[in-house]
Phi, psi and omega in degrees: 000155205251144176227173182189141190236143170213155168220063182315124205243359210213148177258048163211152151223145172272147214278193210243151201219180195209139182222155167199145179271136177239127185044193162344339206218174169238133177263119172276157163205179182233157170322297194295346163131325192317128174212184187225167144246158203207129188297166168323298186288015133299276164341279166341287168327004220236308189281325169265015178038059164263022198283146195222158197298157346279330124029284188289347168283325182269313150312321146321267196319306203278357189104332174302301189272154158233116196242179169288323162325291176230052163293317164303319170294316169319316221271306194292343178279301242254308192303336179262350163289339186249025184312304186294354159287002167236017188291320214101182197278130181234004186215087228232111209227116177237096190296118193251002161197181182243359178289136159210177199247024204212165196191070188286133176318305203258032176291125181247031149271345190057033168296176211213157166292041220259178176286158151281137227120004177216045201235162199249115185285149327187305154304289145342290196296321188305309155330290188282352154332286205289313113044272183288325177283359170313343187307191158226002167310145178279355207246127137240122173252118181284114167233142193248097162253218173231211340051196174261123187286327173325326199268003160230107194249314186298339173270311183287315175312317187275299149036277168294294185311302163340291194302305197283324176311323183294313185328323218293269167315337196235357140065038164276172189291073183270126178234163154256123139229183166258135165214101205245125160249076163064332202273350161248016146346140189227180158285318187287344169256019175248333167284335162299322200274337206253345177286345189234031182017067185241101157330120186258139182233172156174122202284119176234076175347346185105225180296162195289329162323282185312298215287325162262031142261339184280324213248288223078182197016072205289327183304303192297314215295309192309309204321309181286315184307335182250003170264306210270339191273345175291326189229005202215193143266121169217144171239131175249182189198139172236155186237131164276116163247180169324325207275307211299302214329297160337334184217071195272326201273331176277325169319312188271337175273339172286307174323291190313321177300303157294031152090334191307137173253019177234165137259126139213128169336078171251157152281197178262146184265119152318051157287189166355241204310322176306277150007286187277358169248052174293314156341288193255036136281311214295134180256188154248208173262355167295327188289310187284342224249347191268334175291306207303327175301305207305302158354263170348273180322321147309309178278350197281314256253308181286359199274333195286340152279330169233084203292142183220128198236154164262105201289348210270303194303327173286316151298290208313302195297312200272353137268019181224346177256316183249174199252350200318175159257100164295343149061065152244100180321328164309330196224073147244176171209144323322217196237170194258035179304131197056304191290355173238322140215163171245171206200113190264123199261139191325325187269047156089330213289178203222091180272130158350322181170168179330266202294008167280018190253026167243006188233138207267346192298298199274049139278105179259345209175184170203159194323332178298336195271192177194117279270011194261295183264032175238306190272014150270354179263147184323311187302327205280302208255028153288353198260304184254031160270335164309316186265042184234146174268357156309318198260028171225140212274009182246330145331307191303337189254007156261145214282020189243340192315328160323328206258346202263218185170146147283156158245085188340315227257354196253002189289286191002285153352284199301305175234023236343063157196131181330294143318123198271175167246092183279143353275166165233193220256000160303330219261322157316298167323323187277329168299322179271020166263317191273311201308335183288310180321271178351282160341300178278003184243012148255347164200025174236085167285013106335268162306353190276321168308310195275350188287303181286001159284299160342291169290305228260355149273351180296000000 
């Protein structure tokens, strides 16, 4: 007969946890996101599972501790972090050509100067229309990129039209943007896009040094960025290369200056165009991690005259600050290829996501297929077993792993597989991103004030 003995001595046990020292004291954390920071003599309590008042009250509440009281509620946290693995693809990326009128140093579309003939046809677009609402998401978002997207305007107008008619009948939460860069804008495609609550985005390098050395034609783009801010809502993004790295305080001040209420701080990906001037764009991840503070540190320092929010710094917090699913398909696990967004390639083909439709690897279907058998085939879900930080053991012992993600496409770039090799020069960035968050929200009362302005306007 099978027998089994316990000797419970504590009416709680503790949940499974991940620790890193930060200064003087260590921050715990849980799958689900919930952590404490904690003293040597805290700590201590926690590892030999001695925990004593008030400490084991505070651990309760956060999760840490698990009792009969609030297992249920842990059980309902865990459910709502991983809430977007059951929406369905809510974010639908449409290369509506490979063309462009521009020749950016870091285009990590690799798009070209090309004649027409390399544009998403009429037909196509309808596919992938029809494609897309195949989702079962309640939320769709269309966003019309490139190439320069501006440069099939006719297409993305039936697109738009398309969209909204199936919309009729099956009645999600349907959106638009653009992300465009502004130097071919007319007034009749700016009445189109405000007349048709169509999001405007656009990459603006900052001050007129940097944006016309990575892009060019710093005049017009402002020029339209302060014409559309008169009447309209616009977001812009800068990508950090070598030319930045010196002028982060004009870069935030040309932001500010045009009115914009975001930033946001991303690095250059070792894609296309990137990929072959890495010498002269490409930083490391020490170069970058020293802009975004020096950044960071401006605006928090500048906000209450002037608010400014940093996005990247802003997802970090609303994962480690809220119980929300921040659904920002980068840091997820898995990630968010197919199942968070798919990304349609002008000739119909059907990619994991944006920066995967440049490598043939992350190609699951194409508009011919059908949204059943493209997120159920081997491929899709190698791309997002690839992308699970389970299965990696210097993940597995860090304590930010609630907030991260792998990125297949950019490990690929990088090494040619799919699989990452932790650590990389992603997993550095990400690391030396959350400790500064961390840091500055446990002993910079500053920054923790402007932080929690942050939250509490999302």
């Amino acid at each position: 007969m099978a027998l089994s003995y316990f000797a419970e001595k504590e009416d709680y046990s503790l949940n499974h946890i991940r620790a890193r020292k930060i200064r003087d004291g260590y921050l715990v954390t849980t799958d689900y996101g919930s952590w404490a920071y904690l003293s040597e003599e805290e700590y201590r309590q926690v590892r030999t599972n001695n925990l004593k008042e008030p400490l084991l009250s505070l651990l309760k509440e956060k999760g840490i501790v698990l009792t009969q009281s609030n297992t249920e509620n842990v059980i309902l946290d865990y459910r709502k972090k991983w809430g977007y693995l059951f929406q369905g693809t809510s974010l639908h990326i449409v290369a509506l050509t490979k063309r462009c009128n521009l020749n950016c140093s870091y285009c990590h579309a690799s798009a070209e100067q090309l004649p027409e003939g390399h544009d998403m046809t009429e037909d196509t677009a309808k596919k992938a229309v029809d494609f897309i609402f195949q989702s079962p998401s309640e939320e769709i978002t269309i966003e019309f990129q490139g190439g320069e997207p501006s440069l099939n305007f006719e297409t993305l107008k039936y697109i738009v039209k398309y969209a909204k008619k199936k919309n009729e009948t099956v009645r999600k939460n349907l959106k638009f943007c653009i992300v465009t860069n502004l130097t071919l804008m007319n007034d009749e495609k700016l009445d189109f896009l405000m007349k048709e609550k169509i999001g405007i985005c656009t990459s603006f390098d900052g001050c007129k040094e940097v944006h016309n050395a990575n892009r060019d034609q710093y005049d017009k783009v402002v020029s339209w960025i302060k014409k559309i801010k008169q009447v309209y809502d616009i977001d812009a993004m800068p990508i950090t290369t070598k030319q930045s790295l010196p002028h982060y305080k004009e870069i935030v001040d040309e932001y500010v200056k045009l009115g914009l209420k975001n930033i946001w701080i991303k690095p250059l990906n070792n894609l296309g165009y990137a990929a072959e001037s890495w010498k002269k764009v490409g930083i490391t991840p020490e170069q970058f991690l020293e802009f975004w503070k020096n950044s960071l540190d401006y605006i928090v320092k500048s906000n209450k005259k002037t608010p400014l929010i940093e996005n990247y710094a802003f997802i970090l917090l609303k994962k480690i600050l809220t119980k929300e699913c921040v659904n920002f398909t980068d840091l997820e696990t898995p990630c968010g290829a197919a199942i968070g967004q798919i990304a349609y390639n002008f000739d119909g083909d059907i990619y994991t996501c944006d920066e995967g439709r440049f490598f043939d690897i992350f190609k699951i279907g194409t508009v011919n297929d059908t949204y059943k058998k493209v997120l159920s085939s081997g491929q899709t879900a190698c791309v997002l077993k690839a992308s699970l930080n389970d299965n990696n053991p210097h993940c597995e012992v860090c304590a930010y792993k609630p907030y991260c993600g792998l990125c297949p496409v950019l490990s690929y770039a990088e090494t040619g597989n799919i699989v990452s090799k932790i650590p990389d020069k992603r997993c550095d960035i990400l690391m030396g991103m959350f400790t500064h968050i961390f840091d500055k929200m446990l002993f910079d009362e500053e920054y923790r004030e402007v932080f929690m302005s942050w939250i509490e306007k999302s």
